[in-house]
C-alpha positions as a Markdown table, in Angstrom:
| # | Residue | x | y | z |
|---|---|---|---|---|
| 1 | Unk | -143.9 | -118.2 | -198.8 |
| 2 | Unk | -143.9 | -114.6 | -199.3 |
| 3 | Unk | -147.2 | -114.9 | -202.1 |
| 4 | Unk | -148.7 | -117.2 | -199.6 |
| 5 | Unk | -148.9 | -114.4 | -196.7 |
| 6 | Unk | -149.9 | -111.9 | -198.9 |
| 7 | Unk | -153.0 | -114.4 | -200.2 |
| 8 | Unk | -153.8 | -114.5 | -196.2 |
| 9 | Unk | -153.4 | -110.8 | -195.7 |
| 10 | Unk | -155.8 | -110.5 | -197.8 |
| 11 | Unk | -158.1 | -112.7 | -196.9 |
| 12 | Unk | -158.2 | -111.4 | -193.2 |
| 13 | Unk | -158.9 | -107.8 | -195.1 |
| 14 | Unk | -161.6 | -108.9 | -196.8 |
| 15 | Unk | -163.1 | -110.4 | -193.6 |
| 16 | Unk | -162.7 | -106.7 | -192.1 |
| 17 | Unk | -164.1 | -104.5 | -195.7 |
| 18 | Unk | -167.6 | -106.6 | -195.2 |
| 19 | Unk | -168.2 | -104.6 | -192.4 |
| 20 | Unk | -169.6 | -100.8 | -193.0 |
| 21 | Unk | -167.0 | -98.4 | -192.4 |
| 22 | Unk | -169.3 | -95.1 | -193.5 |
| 23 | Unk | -172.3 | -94.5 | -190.2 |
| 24 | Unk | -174.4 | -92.1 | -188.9 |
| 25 | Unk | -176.7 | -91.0 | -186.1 |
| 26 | Unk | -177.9 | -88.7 | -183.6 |
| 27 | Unk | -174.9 | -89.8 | -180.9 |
| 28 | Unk | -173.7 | -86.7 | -180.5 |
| 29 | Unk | -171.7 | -84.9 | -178.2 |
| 30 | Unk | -173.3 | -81.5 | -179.0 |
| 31 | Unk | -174.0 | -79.6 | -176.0 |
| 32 | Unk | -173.7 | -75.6 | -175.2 |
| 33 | Unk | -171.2 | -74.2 | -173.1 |
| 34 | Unk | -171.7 | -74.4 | -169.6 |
| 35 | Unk | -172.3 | -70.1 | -169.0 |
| 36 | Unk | -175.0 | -70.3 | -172.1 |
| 37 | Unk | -176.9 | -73.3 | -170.8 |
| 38 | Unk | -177.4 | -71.2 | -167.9 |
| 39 | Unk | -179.4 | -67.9 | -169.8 |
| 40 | Unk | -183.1 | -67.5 | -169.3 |
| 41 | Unk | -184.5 | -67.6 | -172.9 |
| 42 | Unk | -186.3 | -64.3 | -173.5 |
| 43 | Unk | -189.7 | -64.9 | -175.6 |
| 44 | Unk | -190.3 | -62.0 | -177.1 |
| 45 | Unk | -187.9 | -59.8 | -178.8 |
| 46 | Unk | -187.8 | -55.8 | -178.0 |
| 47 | Unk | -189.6 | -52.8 | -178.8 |
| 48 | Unk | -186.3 | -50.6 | -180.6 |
| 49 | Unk | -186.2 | -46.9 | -181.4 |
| 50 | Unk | -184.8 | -47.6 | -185.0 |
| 51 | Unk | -187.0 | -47.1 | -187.8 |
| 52 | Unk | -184.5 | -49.9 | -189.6 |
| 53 | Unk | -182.3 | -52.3 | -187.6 |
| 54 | Unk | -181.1 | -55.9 | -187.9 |
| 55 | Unk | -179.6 | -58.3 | -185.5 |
| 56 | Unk | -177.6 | -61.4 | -187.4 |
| 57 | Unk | -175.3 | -63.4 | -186.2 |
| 58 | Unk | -171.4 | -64.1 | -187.2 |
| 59 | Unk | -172.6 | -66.3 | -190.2 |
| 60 | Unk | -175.3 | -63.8 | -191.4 |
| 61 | Unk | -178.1 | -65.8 | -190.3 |
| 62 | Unk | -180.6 | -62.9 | -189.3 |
| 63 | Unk | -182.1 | -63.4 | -185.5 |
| 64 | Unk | -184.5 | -60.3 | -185.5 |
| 65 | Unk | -185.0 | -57.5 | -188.1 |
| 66 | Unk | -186.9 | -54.4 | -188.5 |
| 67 | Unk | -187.6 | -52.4 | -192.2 |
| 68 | Unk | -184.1 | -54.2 | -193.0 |
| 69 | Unk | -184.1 | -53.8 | -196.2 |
| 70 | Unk | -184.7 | -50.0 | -196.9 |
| 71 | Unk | -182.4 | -47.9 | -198.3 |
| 72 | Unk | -181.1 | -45.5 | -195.9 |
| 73 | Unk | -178.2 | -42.8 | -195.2 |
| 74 | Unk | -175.6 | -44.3 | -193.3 |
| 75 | Unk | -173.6 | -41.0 | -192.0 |
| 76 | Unk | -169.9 | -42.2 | -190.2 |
| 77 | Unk | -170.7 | -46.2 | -190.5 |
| 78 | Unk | -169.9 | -45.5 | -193.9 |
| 79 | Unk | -166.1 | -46.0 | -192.6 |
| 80 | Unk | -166.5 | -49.4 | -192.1 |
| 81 | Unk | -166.6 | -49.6 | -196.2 |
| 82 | Unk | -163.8 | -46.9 | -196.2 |
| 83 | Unk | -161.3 | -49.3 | -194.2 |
| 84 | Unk | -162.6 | -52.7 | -195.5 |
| 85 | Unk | -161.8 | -50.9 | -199.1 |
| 86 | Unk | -158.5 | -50.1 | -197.9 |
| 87 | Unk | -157.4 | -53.5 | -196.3 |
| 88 | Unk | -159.1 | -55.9 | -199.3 |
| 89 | Unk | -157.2 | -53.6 | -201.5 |
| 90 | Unk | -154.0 | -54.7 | -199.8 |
| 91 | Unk | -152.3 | -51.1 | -199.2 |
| 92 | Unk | -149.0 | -50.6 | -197.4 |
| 93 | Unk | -150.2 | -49.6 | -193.8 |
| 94 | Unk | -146.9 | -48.3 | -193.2 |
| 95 | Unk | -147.1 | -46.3 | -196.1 |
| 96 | Unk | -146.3 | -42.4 | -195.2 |
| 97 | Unk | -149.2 | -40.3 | -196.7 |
| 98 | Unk | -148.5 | -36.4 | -197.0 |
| 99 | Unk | -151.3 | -34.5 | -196.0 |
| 100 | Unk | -152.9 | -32.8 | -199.3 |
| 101 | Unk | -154.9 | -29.7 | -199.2 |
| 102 | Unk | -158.6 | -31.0 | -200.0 |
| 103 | Unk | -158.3 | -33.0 | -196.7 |
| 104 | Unk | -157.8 | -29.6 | -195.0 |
| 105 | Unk | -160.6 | -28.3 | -193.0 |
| 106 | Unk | -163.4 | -31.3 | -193.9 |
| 107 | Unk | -166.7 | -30.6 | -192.7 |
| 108 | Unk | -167.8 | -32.5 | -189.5 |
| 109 | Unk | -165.7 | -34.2 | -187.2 |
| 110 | Unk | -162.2 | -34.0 | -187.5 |
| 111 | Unk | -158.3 | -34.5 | -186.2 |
| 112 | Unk | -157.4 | -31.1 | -187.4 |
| 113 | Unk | -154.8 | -32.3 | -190.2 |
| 114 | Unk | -152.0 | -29.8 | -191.5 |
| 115 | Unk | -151.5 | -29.7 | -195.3 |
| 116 | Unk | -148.2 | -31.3 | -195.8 |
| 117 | Unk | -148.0 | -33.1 | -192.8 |
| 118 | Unk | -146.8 | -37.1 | -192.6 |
| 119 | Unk | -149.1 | -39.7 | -191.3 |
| 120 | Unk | -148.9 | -43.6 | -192.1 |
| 121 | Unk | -152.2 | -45.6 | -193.7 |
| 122 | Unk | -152.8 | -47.3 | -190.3 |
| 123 | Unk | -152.5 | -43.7 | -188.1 |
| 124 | Unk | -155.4 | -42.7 | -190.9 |
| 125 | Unk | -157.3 | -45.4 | -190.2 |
| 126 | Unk | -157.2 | -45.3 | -186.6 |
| 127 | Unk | -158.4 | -42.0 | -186.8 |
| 128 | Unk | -161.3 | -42.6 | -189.1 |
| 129 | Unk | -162.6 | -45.6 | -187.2 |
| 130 | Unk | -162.2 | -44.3 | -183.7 |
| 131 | Unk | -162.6 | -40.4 | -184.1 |
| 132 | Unk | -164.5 | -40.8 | -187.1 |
| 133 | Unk | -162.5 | -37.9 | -188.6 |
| 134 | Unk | -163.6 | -37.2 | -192.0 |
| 135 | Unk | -160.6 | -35.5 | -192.9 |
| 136 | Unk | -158.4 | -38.4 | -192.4 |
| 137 | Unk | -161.1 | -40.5 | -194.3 |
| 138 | Unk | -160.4 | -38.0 | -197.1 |
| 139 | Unk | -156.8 | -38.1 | -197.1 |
| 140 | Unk | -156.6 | -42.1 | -197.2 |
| 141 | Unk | -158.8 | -42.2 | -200.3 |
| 142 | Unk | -156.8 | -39.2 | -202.3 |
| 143 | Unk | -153.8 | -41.4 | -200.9 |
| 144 | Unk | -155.5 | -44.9 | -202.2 |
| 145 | Unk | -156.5 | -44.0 | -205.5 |
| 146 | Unk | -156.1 | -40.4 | -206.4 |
| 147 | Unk | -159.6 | -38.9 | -205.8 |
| 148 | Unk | -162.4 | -39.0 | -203.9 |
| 149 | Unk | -164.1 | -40.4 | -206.9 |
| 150 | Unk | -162.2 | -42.7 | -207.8 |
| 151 | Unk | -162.2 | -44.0 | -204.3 |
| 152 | Unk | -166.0 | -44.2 | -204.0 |
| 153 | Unk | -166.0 | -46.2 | -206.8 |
| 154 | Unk | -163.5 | -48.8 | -205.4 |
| 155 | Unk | -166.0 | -49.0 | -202.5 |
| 156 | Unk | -168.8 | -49.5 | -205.1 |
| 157 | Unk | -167.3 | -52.2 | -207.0 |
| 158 | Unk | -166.2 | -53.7 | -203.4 |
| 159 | Unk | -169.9 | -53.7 | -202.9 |
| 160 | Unk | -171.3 | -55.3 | -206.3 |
| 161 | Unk | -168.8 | -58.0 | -205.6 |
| 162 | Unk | -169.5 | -58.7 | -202.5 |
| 163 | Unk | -173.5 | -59.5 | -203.7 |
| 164 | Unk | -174.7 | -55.5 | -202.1 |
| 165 | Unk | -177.8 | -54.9 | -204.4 |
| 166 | Unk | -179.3 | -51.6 | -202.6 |
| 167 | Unk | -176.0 | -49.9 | -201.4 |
| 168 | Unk | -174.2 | -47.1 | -203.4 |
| 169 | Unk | -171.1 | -44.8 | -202.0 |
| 170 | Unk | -171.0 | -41.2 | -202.7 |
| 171 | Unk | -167.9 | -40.2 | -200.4 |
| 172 | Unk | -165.2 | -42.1 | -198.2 |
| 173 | Unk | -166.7 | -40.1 | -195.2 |
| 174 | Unk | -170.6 | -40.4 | -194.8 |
| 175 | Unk | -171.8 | -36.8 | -195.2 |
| 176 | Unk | -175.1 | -36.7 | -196.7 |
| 177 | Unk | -175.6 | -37.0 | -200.6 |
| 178 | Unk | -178.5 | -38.2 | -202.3 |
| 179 | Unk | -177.0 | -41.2 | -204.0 |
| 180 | Unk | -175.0 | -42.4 | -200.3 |
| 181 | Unk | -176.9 | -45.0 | -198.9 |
| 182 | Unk | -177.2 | -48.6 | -197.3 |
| 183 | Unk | -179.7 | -51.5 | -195.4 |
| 184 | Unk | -179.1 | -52.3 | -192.2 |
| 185 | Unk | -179.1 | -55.7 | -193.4 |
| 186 | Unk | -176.1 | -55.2 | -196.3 |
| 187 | Unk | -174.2 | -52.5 | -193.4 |
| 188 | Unk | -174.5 | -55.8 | -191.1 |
| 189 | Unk | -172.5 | -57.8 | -194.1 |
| 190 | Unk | -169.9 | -55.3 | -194.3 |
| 191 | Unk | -169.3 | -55.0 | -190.9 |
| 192 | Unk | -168.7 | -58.8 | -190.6 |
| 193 | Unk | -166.0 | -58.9 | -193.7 |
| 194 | Unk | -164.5 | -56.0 | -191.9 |
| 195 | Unk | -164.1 | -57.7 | -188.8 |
| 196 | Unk | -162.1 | -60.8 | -190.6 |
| 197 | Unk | -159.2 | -58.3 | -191.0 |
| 198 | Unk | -157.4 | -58.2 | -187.7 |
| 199 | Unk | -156.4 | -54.5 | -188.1 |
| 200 | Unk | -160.0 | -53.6 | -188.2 |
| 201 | Unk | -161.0 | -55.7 | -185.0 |
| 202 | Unk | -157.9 | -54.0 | -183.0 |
| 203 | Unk | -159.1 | -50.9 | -184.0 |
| 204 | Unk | -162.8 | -50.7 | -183.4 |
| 205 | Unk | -162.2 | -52.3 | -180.3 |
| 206 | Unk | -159.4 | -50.0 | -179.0 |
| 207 | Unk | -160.4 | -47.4 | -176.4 |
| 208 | Unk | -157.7 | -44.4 | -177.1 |
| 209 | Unk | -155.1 | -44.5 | -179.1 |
| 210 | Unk | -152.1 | -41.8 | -179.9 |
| 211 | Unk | -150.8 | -40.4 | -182.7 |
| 212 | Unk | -148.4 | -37.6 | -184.1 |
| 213 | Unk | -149.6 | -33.8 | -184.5 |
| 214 | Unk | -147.7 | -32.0 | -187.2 |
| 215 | Unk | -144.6 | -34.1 | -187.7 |
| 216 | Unk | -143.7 | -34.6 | -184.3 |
| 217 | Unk | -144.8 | -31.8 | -182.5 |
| 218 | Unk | -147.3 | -32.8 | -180.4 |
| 219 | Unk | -149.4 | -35.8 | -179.8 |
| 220 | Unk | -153.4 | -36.5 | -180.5 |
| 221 | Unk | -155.6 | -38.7 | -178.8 |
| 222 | Unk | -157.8 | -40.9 | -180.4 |
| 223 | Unk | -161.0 | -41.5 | -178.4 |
| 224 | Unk | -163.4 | -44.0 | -179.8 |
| 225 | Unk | -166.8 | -42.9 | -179.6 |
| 226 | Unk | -168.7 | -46.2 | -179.2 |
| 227 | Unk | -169.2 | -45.9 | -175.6 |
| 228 | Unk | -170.6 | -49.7 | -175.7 |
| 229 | Unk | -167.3 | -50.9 | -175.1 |
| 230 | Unk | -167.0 | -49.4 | -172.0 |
| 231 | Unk | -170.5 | -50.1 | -170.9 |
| 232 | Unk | -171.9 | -53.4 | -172.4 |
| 233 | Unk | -170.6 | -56.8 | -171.5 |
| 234 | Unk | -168.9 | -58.5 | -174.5 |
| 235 | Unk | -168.7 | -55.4 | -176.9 |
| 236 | Unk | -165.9 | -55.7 | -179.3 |
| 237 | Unk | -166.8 | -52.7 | -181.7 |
| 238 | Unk | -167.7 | -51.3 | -184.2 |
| 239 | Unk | -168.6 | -48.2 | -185.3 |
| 240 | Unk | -171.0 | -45.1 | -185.0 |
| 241 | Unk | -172.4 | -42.5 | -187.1 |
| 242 | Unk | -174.6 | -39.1 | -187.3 |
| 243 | Unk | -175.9 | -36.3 | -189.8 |
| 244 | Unk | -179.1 | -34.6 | -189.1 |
| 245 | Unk | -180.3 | -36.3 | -192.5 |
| 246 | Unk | -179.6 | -39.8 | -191.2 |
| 247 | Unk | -180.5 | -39.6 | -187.3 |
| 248 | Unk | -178.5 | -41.8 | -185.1 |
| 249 | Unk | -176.7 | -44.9 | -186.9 |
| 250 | Unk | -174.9 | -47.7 | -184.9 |
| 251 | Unk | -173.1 | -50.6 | -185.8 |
| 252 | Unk | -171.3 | -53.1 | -182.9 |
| 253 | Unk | -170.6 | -56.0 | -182.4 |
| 254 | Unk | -170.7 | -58.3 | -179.4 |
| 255 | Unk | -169.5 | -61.5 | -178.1 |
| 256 | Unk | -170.7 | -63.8 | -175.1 |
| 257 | Unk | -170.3 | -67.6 | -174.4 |
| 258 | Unk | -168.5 | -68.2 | -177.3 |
| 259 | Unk | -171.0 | -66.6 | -179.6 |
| 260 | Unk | -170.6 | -63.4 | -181.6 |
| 261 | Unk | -173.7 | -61.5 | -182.6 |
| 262 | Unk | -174.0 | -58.0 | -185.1 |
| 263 | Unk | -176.4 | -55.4 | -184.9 |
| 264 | Unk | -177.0 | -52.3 | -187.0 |
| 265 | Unk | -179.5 | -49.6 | -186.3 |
| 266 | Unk | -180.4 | -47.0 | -188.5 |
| 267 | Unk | -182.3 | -43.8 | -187.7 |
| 268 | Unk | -182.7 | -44.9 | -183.8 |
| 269 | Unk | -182.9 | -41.8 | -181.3 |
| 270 | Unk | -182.0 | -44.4 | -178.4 |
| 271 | Unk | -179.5 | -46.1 | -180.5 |
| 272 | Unk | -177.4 | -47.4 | -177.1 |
| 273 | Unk | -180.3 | -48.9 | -175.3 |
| 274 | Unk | -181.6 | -50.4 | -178.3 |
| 275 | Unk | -178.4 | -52.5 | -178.9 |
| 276 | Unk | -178.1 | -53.4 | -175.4 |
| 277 | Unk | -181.8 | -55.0 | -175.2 |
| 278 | Unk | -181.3 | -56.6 | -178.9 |
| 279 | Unk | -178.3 | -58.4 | -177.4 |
| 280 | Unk | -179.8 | -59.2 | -174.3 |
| 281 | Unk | -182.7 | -61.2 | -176.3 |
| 282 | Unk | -180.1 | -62.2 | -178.7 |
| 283 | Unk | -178.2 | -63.9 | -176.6 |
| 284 | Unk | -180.8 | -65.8 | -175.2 |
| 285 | Unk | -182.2 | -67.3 | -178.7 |
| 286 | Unk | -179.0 | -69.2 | -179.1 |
| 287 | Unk | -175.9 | -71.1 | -178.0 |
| 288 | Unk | -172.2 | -72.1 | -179.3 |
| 289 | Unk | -171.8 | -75.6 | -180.4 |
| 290 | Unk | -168.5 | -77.7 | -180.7 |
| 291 | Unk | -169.0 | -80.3 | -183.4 |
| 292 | Unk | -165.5 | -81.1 | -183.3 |
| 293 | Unk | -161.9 | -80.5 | -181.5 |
| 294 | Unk | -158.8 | -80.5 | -183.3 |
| 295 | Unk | -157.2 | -84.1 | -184.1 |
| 296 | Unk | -160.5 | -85.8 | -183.4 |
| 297 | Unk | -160.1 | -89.3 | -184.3 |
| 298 | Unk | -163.1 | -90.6 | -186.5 |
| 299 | Unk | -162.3 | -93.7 | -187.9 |
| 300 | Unk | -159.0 | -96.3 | -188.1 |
| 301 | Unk | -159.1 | -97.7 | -192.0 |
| 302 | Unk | -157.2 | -100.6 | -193.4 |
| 303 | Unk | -154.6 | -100.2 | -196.0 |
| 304 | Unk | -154.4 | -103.2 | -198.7 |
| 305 | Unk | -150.5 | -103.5 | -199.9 |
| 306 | Unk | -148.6 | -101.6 | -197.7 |
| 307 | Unk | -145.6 | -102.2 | -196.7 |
| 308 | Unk | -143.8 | -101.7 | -192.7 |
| 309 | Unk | -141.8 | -99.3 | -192.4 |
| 310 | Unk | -138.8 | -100.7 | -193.2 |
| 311 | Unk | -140.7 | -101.5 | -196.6 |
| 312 | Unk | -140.7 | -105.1 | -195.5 |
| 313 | Unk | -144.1 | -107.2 | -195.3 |
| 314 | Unk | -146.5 | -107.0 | -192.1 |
| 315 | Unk | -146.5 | -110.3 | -189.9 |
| 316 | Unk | -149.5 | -113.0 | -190.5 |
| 317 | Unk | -152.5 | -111.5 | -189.5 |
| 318 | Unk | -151.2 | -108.2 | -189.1 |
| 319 | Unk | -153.2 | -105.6 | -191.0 |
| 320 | Unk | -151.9 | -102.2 | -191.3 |
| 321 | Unk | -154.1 | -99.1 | -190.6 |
| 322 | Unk | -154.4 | -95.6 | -191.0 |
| 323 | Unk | -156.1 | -93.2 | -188.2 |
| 324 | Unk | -158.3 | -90.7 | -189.9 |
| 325 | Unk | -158.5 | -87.3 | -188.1 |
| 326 | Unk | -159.3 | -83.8 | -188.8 |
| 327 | Unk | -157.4 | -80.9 | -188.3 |
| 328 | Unk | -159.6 | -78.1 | -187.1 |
| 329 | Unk | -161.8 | -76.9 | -184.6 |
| 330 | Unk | -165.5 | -76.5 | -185.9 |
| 331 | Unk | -167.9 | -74.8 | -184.2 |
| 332 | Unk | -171.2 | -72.7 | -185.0 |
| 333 | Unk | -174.1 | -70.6 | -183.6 |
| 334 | Unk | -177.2 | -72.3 | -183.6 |
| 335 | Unk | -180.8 | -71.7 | -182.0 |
| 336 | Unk | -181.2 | -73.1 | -178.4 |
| 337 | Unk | -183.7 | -75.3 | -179.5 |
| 338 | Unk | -182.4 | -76.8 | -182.5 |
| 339 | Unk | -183.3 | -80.4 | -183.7 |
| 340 | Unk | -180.6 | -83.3 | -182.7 |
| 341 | Unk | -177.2 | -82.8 | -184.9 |
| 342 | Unk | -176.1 | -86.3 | -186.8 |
| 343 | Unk | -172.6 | -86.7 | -188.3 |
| 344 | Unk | -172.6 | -88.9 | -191.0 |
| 345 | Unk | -169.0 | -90.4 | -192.4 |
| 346 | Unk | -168.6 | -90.4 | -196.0 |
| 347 | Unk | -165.3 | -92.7 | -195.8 |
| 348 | Unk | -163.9 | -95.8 | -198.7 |
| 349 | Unk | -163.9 | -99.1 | -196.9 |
| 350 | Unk | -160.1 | -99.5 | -196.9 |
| 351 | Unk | -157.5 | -97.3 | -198.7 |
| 352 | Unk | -154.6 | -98.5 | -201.6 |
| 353 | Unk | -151.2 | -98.4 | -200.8 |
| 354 | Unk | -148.9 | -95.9 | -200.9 |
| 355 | Unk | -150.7 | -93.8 | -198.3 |
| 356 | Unk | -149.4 | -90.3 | -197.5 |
| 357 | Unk | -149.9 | -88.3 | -193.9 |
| 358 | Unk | -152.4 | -85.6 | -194.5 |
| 359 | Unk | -154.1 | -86.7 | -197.9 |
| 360 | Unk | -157.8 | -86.3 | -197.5 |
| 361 | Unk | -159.3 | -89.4 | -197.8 |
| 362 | Unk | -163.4 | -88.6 | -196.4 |
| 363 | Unk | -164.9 | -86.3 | -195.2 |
| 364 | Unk | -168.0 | -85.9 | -192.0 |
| 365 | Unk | -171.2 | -84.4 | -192.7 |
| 366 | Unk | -173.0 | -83.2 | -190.0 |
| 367 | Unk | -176.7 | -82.3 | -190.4 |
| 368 | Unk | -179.3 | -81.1 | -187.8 |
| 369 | Unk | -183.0 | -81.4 | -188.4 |
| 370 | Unk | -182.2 | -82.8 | -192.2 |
| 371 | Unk | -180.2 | -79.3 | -193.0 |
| 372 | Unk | -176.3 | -79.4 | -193.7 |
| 373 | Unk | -174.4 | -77.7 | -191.3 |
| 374 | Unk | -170.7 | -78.5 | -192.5 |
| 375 | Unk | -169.0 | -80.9 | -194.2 |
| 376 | Unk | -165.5 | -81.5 | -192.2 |
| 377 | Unk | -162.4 | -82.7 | -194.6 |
| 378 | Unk | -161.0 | -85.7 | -192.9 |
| 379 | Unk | -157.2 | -86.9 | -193.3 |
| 380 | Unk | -154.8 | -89.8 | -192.8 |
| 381 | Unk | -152.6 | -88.9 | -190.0 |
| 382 | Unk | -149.9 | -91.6 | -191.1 |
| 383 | Unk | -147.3 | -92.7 | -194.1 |
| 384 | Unk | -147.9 | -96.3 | -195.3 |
| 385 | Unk | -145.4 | -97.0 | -197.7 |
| 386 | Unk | -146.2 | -99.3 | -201.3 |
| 387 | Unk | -144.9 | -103.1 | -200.9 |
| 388 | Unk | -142.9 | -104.4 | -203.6 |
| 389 | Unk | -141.6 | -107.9 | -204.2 |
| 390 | Unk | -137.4 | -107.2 | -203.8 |
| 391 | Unk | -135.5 | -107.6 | -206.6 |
| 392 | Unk | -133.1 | -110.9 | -207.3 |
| 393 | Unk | -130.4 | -108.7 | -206.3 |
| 394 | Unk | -132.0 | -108.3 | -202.7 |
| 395 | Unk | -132.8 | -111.5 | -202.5 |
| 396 | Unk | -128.8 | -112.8 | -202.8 |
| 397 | Unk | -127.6 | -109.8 | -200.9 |
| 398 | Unk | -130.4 | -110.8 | -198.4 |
| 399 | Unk | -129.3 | -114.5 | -198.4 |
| 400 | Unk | -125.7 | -113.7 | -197.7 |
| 401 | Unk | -126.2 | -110.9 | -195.6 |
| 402 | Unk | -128.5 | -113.6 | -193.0 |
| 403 | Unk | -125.6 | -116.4 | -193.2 |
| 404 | Unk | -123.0 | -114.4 | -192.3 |
């Protein structure tokens, strides 16, 4: 009896496996947020004071660039490199750092630092991405790696792996040397991996911060000097930067209707106002896109030789199934007038017994115009357990146990 209703299960599977489990097409969900529908696209991008800028967004997609690829001093954004080199190389931010003399009296802007004096990694930091102090810079790299030198070339070999082919660091600070320099396009790259660290995002977007003065007996306050966060809508950072040599250089950040944009100008006299109209048009190219919520449900397979819970057989014409789900929100920038977005399902027919909650078993591709977006791992959400015929010894405890 027991062959005989696994011969039907089987059957009434292979009934269900002749239709297509794996589909795709254009019926999509895919719509902008309600506050980005609602921006007037702006045609034409802005006239900027920059001789170099660029304007990407959170993926690195460039929206608008300008001479983005010239080599050019960088001044104070060079911090941005200083911290990321600091947090990538995964140094104790509580770690007390002892003032040494070289970081005494740096040119340029400054927290005033005593020789000798005791200030964690993370009080440095704060003061070299909000005051910009290149003393403190100074004293984080002697702390890091021993000398400025050797420091600068942790930053360098940061850079080469990180694919930077026209970017070369001199000094933790920025001060002008003939061998310190950047694109706008590689600074916009390190400000995004900089602003995957949560300790740098707190930072750059903090407005004034305190810290100790000479061990206790007094108090400075850190002031950021990127005045866009107090008068731009969405600003969340990052970081500026000036030497006669290099003229005005900005790096920020920005975020609006769920979409986060960069932009870096280099050598721009009206550095504020240029940010502010870049964003402005920026922010009108494109909107933020749900392809999927978390738990989304994509398909319900069959499972051939499972077994119930209990790890008896199912009923006849009971088939068991798996829900397949994914376990992430995904999301993405793309162009207000992008093509439709398909999701194509790259799922088996029907999966084998034993089946085990959150194996991936598929995955859903979704393309727009005929590019790849993403490609979203898809899971089973439920156990199904192997059947197995029971053994003689079940079968006589079974026998007794039912004529009791």
């Amino acid at each position: 009896m027991c062959r005989f209703r696994r011969i039907l299960a089987v059957i009434t599977l292979a009934a269900l496996f002749a239709l297509p489990v794996t589909a795709s097409g254009p019926d999509m969900l895919l719509t902008a947020d309600a506050a980005a529908a609602s921006v007037e696209v702006q045609t034409a991008p802005p006239t900027v004071s920059a001789e170099s800028a660029i304007l990407t967004d959170d993926t690195g997609r460039v929206l608008w660039s300008k001479q983005a690829d010239v080599r050019m001093p960088m001044a104070s954004t060079t911090k941005i490199m200083t911290a990321l080199t600091v947090l990538s190389g995964g140094y104790d931010l509580e770690q007390a750092v002892a003032i040494p003399p070289e970081a005494v009296g740096v040119e340029g802007s400054s927290v005033y630092l005593y020789e000798g004096e005791t200030l964690t990694v993370r009080q440095l930091l704060d003061a070299v991405l909000m005051e910009s102090a290149n003393d403190a810079a100074t004293a984080l790299a002697i702390a890091c790696a021993g000398s400025l030198d050797q420091f600068s070339g942790q930053m360098n070999a940061l850079a080469a792996e990180m694919g930077l082919c026209n970017t070369h660091f001199s000094n933790p600070h920025g001060l002008d040397h003939e061998d310190h320099y950047t694109t706008a396009g590689e600074l916009a790259d390190i400000a995004r991996a900089a602003m995957a660290y949560d300790v740098f995002a707190e930072t750059v977007a903090t407005h004034k911060k305190e810290i100790p003065l000479k061990g206790g007996e007094g108090i400075r306050l850190l002031i950021n000097h990127n005045k866009l966060l107090r008068s731009l809508d969405g600003c969340i950072g990052i970081k500026t930067g000036f030497t006669k040599k290099s003229g005005r250089c900005l790096v920020s950040a920005c975020t609006r209707n769920g979409v986060t944009l960069y932009c870096v100008t280099l050598a721009a006299p009206d550095d504020w106002n240029d940010h502010r109209a870049l964003y402005d048009w920026g922010f009108s190219q494109v909107e933020h896109v749900t392809l999927t919520e978390v738990g989304e449900q994509y398909a319900v397979l069959p499972v051939v030789g499972g077994a119930l819970a209990d790890g008896g057989l199912p009923g006849d014409g009971v088939i068991l199934t798996v829900a397949v789900k994914n376990t992430d929100v995904v999301s993405m920038t793309l162009p207000h007038d992008h093509a439709d977005i398909q999701k194509e399902l790259r799922l088996p027919r029907f999966l084998y017994a034993p089946v085990t909650s959150g194996t991936q078993v598929g995955t859903a591709v979704y393309t727009c115009g005929g590019e790849l977006l993403c490609e979203v791992p898809l899971y089973a959400c439920e156990d199904v357990p192997l059947y197995r015929e029971p053994t003689l010894w079940e079968r006589i405890r079974g026998f007794f146990a039912g004529n009791r």
